[in-house]
VOTIVEX-704043 format. One record per atom (N, C-alpha, C, O): x, y, z. Coordinates in pm, whole numbers, padded with zeros to 5 digits, always signed. Example, Ala and Ser with C-alpha at 12.3 -4.5 7.8 and 13.67 -1.06 7.14 Angstrom:
<nodes>
+01319-00569+00780;+01230-00450+00780;+01320-00330+00780;+01424-00332+00846;+01285-00225+00708;+01367-00106+00714;+01290+00003+00787;+01341+00114+00804;
</nodes>
This chain:
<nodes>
-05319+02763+08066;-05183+02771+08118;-05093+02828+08010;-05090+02782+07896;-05019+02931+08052;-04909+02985+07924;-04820+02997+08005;-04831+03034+08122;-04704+02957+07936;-04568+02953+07967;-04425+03021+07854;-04357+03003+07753;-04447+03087+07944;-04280+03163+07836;-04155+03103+07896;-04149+03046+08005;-04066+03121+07822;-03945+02986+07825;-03862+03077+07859;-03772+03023+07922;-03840+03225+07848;-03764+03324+07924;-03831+03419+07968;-03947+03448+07940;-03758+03474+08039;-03852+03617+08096;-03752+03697+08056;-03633+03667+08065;-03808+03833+07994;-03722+03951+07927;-03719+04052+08040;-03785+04150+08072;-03634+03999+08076;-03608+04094+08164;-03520+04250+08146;-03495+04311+08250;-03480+04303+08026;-03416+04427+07994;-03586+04479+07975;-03599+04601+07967;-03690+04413+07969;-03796+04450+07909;-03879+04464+08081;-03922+04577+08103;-03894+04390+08162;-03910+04365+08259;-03925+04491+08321;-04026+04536+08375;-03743+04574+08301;-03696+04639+08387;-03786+04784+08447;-03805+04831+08559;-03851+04840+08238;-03975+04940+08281;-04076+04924+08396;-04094+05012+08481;-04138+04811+08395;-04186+04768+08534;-04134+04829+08662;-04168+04927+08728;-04029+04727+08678;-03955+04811+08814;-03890+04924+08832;-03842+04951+08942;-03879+05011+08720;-03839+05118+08712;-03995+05238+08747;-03975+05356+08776;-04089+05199+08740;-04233+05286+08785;-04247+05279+08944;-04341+05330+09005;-04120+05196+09013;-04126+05213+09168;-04055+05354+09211;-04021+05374+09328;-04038+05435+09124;-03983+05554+09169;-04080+05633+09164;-04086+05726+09245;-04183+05612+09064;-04295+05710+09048;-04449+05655+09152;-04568+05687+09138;-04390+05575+09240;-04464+05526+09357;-04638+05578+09417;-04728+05501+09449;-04642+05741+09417;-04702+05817+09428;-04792+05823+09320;-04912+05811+09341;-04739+05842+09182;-04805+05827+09107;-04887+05703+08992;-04969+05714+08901;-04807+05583+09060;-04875+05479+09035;-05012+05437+09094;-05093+05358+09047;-05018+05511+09217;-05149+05442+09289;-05230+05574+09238;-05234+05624+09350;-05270+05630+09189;-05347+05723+09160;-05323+05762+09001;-05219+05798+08947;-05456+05743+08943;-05400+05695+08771;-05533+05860+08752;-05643+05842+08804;-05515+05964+08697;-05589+06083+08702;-05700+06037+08572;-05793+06116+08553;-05692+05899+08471;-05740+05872+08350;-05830+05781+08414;-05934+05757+08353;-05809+05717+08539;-05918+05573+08550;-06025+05619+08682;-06054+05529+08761;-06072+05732+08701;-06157+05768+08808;-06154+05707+08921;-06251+05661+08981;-06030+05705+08956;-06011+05651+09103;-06007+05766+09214;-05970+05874+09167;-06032+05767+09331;-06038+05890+09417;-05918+05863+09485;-05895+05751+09531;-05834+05967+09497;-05685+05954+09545;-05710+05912+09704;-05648+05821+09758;-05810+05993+09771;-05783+05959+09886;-05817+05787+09930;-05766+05727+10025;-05934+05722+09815;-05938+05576+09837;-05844+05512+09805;-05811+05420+09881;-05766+05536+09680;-05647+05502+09626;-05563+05465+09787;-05563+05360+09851;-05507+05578+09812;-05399+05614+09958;-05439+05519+10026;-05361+05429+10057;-05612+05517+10077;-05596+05427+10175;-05628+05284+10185;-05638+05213+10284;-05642+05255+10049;-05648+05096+10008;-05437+05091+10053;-05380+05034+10146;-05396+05152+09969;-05244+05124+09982;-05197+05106+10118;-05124+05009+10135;-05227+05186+10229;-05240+05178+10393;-05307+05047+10425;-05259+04996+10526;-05397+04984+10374;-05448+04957+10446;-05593+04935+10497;-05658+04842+10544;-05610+05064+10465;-05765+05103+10563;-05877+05015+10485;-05853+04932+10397;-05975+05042+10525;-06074+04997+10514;-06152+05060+10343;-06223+05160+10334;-06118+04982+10242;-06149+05007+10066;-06203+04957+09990;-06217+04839+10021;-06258+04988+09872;-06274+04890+09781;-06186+04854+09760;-06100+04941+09751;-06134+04694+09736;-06023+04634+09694;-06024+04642+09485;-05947+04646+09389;-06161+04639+09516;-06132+04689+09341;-06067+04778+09266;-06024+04767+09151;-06063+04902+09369;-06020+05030+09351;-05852+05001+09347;-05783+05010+09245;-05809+04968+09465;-05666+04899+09479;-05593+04804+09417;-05471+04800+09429;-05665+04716+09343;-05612+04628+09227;-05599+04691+09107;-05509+04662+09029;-05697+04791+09082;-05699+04860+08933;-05604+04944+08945;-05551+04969+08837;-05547+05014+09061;-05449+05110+09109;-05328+05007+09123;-05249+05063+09199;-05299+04941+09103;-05153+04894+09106;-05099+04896+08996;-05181+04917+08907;-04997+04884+08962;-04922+04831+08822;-04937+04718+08746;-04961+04632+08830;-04937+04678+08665;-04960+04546+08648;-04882+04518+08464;-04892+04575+08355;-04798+04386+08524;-04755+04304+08347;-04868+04196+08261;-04892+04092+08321;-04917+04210+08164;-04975+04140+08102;-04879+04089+07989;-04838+04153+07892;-04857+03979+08018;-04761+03891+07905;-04843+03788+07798;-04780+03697+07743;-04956+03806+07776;-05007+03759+07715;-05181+03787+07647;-05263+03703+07683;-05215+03857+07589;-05309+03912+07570;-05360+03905+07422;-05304+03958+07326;-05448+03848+07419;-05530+03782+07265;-05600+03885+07209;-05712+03920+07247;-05534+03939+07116;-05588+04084+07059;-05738+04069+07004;-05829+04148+07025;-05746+03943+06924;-05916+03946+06896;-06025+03933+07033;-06146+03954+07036;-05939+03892+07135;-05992+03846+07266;-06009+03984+07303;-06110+04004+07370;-05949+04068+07283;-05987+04207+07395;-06041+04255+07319;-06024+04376+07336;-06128+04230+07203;-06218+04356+07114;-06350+04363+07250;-06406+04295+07336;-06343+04521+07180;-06530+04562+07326;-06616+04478+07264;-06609+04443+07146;-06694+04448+07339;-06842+04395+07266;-06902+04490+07201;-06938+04466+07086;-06926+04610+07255;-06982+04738+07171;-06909+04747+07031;-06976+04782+06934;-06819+04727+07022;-06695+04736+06872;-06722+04643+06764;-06745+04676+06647;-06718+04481+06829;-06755+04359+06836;-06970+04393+06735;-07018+04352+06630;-07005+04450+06806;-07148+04454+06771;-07137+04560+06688;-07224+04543+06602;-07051+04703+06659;-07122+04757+06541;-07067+04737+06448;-07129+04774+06348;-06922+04670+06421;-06860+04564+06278;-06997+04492+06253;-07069+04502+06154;-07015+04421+06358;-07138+04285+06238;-07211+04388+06215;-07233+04383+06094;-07278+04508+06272;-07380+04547+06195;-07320+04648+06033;-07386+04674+05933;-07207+04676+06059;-07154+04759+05939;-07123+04647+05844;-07156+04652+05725;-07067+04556+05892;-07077+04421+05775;-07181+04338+05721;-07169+04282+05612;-07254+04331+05773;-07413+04295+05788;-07388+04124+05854;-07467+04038+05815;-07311+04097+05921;-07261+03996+05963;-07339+03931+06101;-07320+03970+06216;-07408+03851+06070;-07528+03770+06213;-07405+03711+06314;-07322+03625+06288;-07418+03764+06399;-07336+03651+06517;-07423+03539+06543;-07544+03543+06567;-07339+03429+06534;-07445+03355+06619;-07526+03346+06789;-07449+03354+06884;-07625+03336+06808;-07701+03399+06927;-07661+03326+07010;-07652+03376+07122;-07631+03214+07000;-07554+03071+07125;-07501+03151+07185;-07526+03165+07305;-07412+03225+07121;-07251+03249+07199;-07328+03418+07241;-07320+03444+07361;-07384+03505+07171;-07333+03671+07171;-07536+03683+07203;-07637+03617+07176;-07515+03755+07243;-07666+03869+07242;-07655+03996+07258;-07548+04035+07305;-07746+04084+07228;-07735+04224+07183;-07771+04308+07336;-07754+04429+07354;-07819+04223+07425;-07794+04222+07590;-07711+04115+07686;-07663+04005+07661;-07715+04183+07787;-07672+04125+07911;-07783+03992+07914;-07891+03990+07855;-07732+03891+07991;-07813+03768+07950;-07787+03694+08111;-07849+03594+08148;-07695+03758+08185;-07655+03726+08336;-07547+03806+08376;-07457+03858+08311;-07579+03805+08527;-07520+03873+08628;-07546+04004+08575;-07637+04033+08499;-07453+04084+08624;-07393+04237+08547;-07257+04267+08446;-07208+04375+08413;-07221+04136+08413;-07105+04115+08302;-07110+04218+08180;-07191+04267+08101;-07018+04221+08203;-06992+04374+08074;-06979+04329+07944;-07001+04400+07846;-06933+04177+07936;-06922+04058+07818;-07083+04020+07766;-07134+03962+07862;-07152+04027+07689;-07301+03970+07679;-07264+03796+07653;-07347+03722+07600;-07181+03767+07682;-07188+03601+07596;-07271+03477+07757;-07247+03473+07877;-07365+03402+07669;-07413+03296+07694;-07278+03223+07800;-07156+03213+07783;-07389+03175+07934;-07252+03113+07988;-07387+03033+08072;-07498+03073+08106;-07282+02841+08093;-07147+02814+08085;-07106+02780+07924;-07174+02752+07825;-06965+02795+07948;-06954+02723+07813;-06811+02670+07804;-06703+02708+07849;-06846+02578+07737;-06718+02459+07698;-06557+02492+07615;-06547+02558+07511;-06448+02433+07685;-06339+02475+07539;-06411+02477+07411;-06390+02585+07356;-06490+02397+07337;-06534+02404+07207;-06613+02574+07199;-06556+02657+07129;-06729+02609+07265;-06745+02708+07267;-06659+02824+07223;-06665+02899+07126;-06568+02812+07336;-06454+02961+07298;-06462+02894+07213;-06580+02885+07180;-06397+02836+07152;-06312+02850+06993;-06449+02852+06929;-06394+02926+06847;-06524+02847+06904;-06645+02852+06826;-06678+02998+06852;-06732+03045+06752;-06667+03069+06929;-06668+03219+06972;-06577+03286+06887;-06610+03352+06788;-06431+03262+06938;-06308+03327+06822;-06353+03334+06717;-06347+03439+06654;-06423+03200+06659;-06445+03220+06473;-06534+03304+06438;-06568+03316+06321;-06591+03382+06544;-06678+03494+06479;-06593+03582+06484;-06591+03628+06370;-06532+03626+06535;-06494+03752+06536;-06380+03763+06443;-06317+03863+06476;-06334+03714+06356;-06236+03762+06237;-06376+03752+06112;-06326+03769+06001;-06530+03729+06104;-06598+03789+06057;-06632+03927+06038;-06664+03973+05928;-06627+03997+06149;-06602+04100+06214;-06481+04232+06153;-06484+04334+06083;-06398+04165+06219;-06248+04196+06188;-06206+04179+06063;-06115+04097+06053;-06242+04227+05967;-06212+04149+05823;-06135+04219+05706;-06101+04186+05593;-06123+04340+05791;-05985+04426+05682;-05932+04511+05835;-05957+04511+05956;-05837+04584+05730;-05710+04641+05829;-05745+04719+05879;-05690+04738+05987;-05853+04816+05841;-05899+04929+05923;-05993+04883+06027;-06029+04968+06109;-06034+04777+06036;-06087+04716+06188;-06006+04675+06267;-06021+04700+06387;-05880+04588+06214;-05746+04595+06303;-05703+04676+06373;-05674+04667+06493;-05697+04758+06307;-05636+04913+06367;-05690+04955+06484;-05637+04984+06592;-05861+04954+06429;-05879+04986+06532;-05893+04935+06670;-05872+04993+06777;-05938+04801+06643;-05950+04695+06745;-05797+04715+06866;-05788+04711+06989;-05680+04741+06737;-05523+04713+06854;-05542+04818+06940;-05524+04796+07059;-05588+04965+06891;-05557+05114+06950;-05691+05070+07073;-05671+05114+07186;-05784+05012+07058;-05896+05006+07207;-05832+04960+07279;-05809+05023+07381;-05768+04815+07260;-05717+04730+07350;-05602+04794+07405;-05594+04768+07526;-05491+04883+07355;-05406+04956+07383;-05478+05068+07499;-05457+05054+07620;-05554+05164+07451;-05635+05236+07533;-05677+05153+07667;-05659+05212+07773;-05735+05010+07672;-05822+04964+07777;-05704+04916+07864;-05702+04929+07986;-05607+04860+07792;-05486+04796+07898;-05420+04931+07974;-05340+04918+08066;-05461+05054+07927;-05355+05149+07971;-05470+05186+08108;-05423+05199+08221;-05594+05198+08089;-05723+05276+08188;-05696+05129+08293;-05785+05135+08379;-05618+05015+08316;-05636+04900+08368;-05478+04947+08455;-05478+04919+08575;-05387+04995+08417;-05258+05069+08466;-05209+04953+08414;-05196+04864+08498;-05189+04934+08341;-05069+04802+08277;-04953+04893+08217;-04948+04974+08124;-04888+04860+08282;-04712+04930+08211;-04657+04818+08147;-04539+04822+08112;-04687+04773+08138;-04559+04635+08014;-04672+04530+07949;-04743+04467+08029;-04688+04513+07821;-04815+04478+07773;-04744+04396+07603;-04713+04443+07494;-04743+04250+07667;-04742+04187+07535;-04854+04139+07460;-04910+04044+07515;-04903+04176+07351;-05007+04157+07260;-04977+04076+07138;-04891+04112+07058;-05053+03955+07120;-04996+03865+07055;-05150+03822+06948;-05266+03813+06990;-05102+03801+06811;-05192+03772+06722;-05152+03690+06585;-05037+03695+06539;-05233+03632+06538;-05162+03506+06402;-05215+03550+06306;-05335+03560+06283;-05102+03586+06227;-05152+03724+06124;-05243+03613+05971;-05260+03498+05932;-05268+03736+05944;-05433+03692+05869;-05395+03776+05742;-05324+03877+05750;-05446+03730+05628;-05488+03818+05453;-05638+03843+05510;-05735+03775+05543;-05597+03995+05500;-05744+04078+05488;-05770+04140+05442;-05659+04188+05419;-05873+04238+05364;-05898+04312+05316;-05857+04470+05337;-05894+04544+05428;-05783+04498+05245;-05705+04683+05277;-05789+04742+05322;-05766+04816+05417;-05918+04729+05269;-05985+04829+05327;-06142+04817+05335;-06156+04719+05263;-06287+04856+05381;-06402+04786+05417;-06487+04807+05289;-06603+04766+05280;-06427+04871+05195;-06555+04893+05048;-06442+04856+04980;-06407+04950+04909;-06371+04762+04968;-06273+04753+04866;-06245+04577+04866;-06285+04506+04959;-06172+04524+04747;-06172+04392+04721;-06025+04350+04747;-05998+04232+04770;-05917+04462+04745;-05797+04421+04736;-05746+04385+04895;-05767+04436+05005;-05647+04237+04833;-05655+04165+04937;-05475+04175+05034;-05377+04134+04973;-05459+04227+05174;-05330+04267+05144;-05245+04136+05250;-05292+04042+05315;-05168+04161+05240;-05048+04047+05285;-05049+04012+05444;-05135+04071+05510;-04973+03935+05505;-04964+03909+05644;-04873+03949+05696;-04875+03938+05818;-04749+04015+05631;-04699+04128+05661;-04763+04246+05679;-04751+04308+05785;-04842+04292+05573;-04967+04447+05615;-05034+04414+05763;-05064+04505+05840;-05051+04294+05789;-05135+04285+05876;-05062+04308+06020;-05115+04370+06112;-04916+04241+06027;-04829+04258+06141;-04836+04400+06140;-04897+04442+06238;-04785+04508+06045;-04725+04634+06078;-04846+04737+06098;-04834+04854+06135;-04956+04676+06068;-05124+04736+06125;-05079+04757+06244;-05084+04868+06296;-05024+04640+06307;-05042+04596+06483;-04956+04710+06511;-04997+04809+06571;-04821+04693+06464;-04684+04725+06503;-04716+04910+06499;-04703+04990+06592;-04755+04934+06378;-04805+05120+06402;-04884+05161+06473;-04878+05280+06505;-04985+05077+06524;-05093+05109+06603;-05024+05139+06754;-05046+05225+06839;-04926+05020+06746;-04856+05046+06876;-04769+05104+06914;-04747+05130+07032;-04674+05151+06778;-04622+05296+06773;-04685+05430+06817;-04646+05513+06900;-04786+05428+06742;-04877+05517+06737;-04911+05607+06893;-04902+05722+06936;-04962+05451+06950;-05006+05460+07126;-04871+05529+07234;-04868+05589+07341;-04796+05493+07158;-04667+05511+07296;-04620+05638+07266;-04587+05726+07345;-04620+05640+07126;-04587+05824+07126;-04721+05899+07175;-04696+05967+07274;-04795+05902+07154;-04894+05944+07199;-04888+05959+07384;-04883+06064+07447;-04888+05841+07432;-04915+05797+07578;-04784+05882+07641;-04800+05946+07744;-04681+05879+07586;-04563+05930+07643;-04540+06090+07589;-04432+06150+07589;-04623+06123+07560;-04678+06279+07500;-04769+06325+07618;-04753+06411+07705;-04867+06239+07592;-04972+06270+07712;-04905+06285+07900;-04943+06349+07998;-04766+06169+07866;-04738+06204+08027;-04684+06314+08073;-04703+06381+08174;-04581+06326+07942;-04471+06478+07965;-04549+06596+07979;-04507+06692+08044;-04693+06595+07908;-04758+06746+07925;-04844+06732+08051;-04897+06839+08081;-04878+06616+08145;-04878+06605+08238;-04837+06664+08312;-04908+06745+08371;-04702+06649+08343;-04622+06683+08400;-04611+06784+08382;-04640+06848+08483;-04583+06840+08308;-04530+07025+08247;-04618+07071+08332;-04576+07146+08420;-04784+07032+08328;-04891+07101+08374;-04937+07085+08510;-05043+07120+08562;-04813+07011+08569;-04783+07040+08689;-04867+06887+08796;-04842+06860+08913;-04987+06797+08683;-05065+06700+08721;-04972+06619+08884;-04852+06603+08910;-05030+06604+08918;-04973+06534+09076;-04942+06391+09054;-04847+06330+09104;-05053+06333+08954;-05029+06199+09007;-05023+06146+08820;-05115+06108+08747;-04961+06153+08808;-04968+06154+08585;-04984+05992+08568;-04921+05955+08667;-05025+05881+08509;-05008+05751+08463;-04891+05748+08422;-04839+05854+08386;-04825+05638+08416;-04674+05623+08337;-04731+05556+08261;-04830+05483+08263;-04618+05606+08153;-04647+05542+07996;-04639+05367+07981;-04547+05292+08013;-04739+05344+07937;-04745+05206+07905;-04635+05128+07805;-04666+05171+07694;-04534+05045+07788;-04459+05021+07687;-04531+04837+07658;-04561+04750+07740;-04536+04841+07474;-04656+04742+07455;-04513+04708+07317;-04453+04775+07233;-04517+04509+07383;-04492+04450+07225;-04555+04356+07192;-04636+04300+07266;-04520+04306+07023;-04580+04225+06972;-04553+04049+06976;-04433+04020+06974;-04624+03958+06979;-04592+03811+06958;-04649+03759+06864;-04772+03752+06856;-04543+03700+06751;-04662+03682+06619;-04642+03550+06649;-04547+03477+06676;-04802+03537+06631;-04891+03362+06706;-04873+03273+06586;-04870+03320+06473;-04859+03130+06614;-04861+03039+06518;-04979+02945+06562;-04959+02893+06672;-05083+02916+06508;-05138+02867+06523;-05174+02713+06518;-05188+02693+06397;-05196+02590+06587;-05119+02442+06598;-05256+02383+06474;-05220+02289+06403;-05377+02425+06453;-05461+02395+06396;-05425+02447+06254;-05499+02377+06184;-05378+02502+06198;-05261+02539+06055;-05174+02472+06051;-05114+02421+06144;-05154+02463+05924;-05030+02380+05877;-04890+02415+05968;-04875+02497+06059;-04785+02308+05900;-04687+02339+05942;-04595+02462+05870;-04529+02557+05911;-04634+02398+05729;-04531+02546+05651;-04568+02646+05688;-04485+02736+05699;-04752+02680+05734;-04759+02809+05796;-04673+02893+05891;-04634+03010+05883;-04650+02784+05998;-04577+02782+06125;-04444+02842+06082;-04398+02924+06162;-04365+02814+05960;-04242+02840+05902;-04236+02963+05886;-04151+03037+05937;-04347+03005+05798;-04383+03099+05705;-04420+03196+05817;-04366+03302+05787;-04486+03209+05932;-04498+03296+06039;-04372+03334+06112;-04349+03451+06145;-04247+03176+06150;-04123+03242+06203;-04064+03358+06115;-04029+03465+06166;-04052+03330+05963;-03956+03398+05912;-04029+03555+05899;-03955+03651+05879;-04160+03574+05911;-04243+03661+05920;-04180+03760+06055;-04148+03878+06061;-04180+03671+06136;-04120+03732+06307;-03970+03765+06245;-03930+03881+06249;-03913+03693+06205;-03755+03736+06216;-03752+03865+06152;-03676+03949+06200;-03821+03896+06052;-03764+03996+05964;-03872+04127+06022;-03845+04246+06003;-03960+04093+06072;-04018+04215+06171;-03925+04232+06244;-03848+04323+06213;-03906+04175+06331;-03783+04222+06477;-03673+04238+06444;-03590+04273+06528;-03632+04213+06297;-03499+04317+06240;-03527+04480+06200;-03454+04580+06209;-03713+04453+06134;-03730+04596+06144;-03759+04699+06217;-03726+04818+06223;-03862+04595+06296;-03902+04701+06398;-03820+04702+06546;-03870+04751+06647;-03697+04645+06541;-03618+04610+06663;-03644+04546+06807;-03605+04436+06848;-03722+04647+06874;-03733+04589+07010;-03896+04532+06992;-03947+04454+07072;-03947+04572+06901;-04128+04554+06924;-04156+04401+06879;-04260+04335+06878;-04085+04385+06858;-04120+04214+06816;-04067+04105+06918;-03988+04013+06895;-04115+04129+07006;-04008+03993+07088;-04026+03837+07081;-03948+03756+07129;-04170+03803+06999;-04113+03636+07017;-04237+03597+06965;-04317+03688+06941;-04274+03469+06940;-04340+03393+06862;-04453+03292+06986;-04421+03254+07099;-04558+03274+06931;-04660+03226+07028;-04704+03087+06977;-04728+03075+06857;-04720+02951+07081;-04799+02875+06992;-04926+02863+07053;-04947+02906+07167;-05006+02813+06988;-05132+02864+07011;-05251+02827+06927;-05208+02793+06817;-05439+02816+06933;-05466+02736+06892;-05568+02646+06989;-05577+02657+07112;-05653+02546+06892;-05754+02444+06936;-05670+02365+07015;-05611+02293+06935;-05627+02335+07145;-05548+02208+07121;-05595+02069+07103;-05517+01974+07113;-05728+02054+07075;-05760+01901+06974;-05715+01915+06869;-05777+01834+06800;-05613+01989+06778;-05591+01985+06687;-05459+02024+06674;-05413+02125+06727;-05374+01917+06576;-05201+01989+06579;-05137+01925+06664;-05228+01908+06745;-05038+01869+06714;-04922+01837+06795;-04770+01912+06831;-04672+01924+06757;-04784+01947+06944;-04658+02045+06927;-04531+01989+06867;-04453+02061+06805;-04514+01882+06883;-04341+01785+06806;-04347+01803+06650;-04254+01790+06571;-04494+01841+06620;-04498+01846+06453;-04405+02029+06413;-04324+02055+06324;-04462+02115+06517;-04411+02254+06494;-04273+02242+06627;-04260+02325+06717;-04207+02150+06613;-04094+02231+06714;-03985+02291+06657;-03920+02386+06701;-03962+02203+06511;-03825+02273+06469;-03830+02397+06437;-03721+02454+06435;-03973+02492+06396;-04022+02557+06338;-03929+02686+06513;-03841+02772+06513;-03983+02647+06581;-03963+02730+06717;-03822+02687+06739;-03733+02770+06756;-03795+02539+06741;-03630+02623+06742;-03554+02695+06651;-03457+02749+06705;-03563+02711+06548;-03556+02769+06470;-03517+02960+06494;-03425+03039+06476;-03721+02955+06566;-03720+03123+06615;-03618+03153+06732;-03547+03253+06743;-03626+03030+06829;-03539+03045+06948;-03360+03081+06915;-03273+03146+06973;-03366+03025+06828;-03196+03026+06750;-03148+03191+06694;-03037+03243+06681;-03317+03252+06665;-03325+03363+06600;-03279+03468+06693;-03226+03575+06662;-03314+03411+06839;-03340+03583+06937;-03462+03608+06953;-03491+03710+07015;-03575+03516+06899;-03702+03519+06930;-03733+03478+07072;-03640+03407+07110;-03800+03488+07141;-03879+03447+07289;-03979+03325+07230;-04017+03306+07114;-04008+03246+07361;-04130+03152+07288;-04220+03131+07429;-04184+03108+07545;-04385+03151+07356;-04483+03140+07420;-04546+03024+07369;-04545+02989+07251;-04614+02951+07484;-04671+02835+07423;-04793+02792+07569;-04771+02782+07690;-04911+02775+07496;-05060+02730+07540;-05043+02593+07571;-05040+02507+07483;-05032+02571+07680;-05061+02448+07726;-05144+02366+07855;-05130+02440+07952;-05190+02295+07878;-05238+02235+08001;-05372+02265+08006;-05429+02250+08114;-05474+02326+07851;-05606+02302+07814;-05677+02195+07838;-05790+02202+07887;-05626+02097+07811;-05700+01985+07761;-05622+01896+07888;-05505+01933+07890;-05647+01788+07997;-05566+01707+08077;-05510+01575+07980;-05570+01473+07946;-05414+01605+07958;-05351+01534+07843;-05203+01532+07798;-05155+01604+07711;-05124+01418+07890;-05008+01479+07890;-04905+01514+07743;-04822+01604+07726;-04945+01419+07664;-04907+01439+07550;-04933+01516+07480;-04873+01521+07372;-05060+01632+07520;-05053+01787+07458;-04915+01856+07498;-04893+01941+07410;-04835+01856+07570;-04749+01923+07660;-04598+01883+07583;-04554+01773+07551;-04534+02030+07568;-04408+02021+07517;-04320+01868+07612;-04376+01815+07708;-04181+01819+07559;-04132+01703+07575;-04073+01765+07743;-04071+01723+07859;-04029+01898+07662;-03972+01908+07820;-04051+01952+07970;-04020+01924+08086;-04165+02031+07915;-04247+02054+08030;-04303+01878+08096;-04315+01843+08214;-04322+01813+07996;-04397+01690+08033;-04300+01632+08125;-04331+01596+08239;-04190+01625+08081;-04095+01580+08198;-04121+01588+08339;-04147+01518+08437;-04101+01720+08297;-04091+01758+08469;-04248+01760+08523;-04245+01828+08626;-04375+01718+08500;-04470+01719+08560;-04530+01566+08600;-04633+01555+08666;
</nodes>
């Protein structure tokens, strides 16, 4: 369960502003959809509904950047690191159904989080960041997502994959933050020459921000040390920073221990995201959500 405490709606608005390009929302020329199935899922007729869900628009307000690495990406880091996944969780095949994910299933809250901790093995300097944000950027865009918040709890990692020097958690935010620069000039390059070139049905540009995550299983000064991290990003980078995430094991941590920390961000102009209703436990649950449930 995630819950944001406002909805940004000046941010929102790109969303409803792609109802003019109507025509060209249901037909994305990048995700191999066939226009005429496209059309007549939208009618109606008789479709793959898969085809018609991937053809709509869609907001993702919450998206776990180590969570969307490919498995293919995922598998040739450990092998460039020489890094063993553990086999519980990952295999180097499909292991059921036709899942595009190879991971062992069923599996327990402990699992995931025992999953996550591999993959910042993986992920272990900035040039895997990088690249990891620009796939997930790429995959949310082939999915037609026009408004895309991507949220991560910044990490000291290594500058670079043959090197020892160790760089800051600031380097690590503005990894994210250029990558996602990077994408929108790009994406909004790619639409205009679209267009020029006369394309019928062009994708609209995806617009993607950041949520820097605090994690409830870290300290509290962390939690501090991450707001003031957010404040002074979203003075620099202006609109790309919109708000702070909590987030995390929830067997571990209490949200009343990190609240001042978030009002704090809330006081800032920050947004606040917060993981809850994991565990059936009402006292995981902010004072005021608990109220009202």
């Amino acid at each position: 369960m995630y819950v944001h405490t406002k909805i940004r709606h000046d941010e929102i608005l790109h969303f409803v502003s792609t109802i003019k390009y109507s025509k060209q929302i249901i037909v994305n020329e990048e995700m191999t959809i066939d226009t005429k199935e496209s059309i007549n899922a939208r009618n109606g007729d008789a479709a793959d509904p898969h085809v018609f869900i991937k053809s709509l628009p869609k907001v993702e307000l919450h998206a776990h950047l180590n969570g969307c690495i490919r498995d293919t990406t995922l598998f040739e880091l450990a092998e460039e690191r020489g890094v063993s996944l553990n086999e519980h969780h990952f295999a180097t095949e499909p292991t059921d159904y036709n899942n595009s994910m190879y991971n062992v299933r069923p599996r327990s809250l402990q699992d995931c989080f025992d999953m996550f901790a591999e993959i910042p093995k993986c992920v272990d300097d900035l040039v895997a960041l990088a690249r990891i944000t620009s796939e997930a950027l790429q995959d949310f865009a082939k999915e037609n997502v026009v408004y895309l918040e991507l949220r991560s709890t910044p990490k000291q990692l290594l500058v670079a994959t043959s090197g020892s020097e160790i760089a800051e958690k600031r380097d690590y935010c503005i990894t994210i933050l250029k990558s996602i620069k990077d994408f929108e000039q790009r994406d909004e390059a790619r639409y205009n020459q679209e267009l020029e070139k006369g394309v019928q049905f062009p994708r609209v540009p995806m617009m993607c921000r950041f949520l820097v995550a605090i994690d409830r299983s870290q300290s509290v000064e962390n939690a501090w040390e991450h707001v003031q991290l957010a404040e002074n990003l979203k003075r620099e980078f202006k609109d790309s920073v919109v708000g702070v995430d909590f987030c995390g094991n929830p067997t571990k941590g209490h949200f009343n221990n990190f609240q001042a920390a978030f009002q704090k961000a809330r006081a800032s102009g920050l947004r606040i995201t917060l993981h809850c209703g994991k565990l059936f436990a009402r006292y995981n649950l902010p004072a005021r959500i608990r109220s009202n449930s």
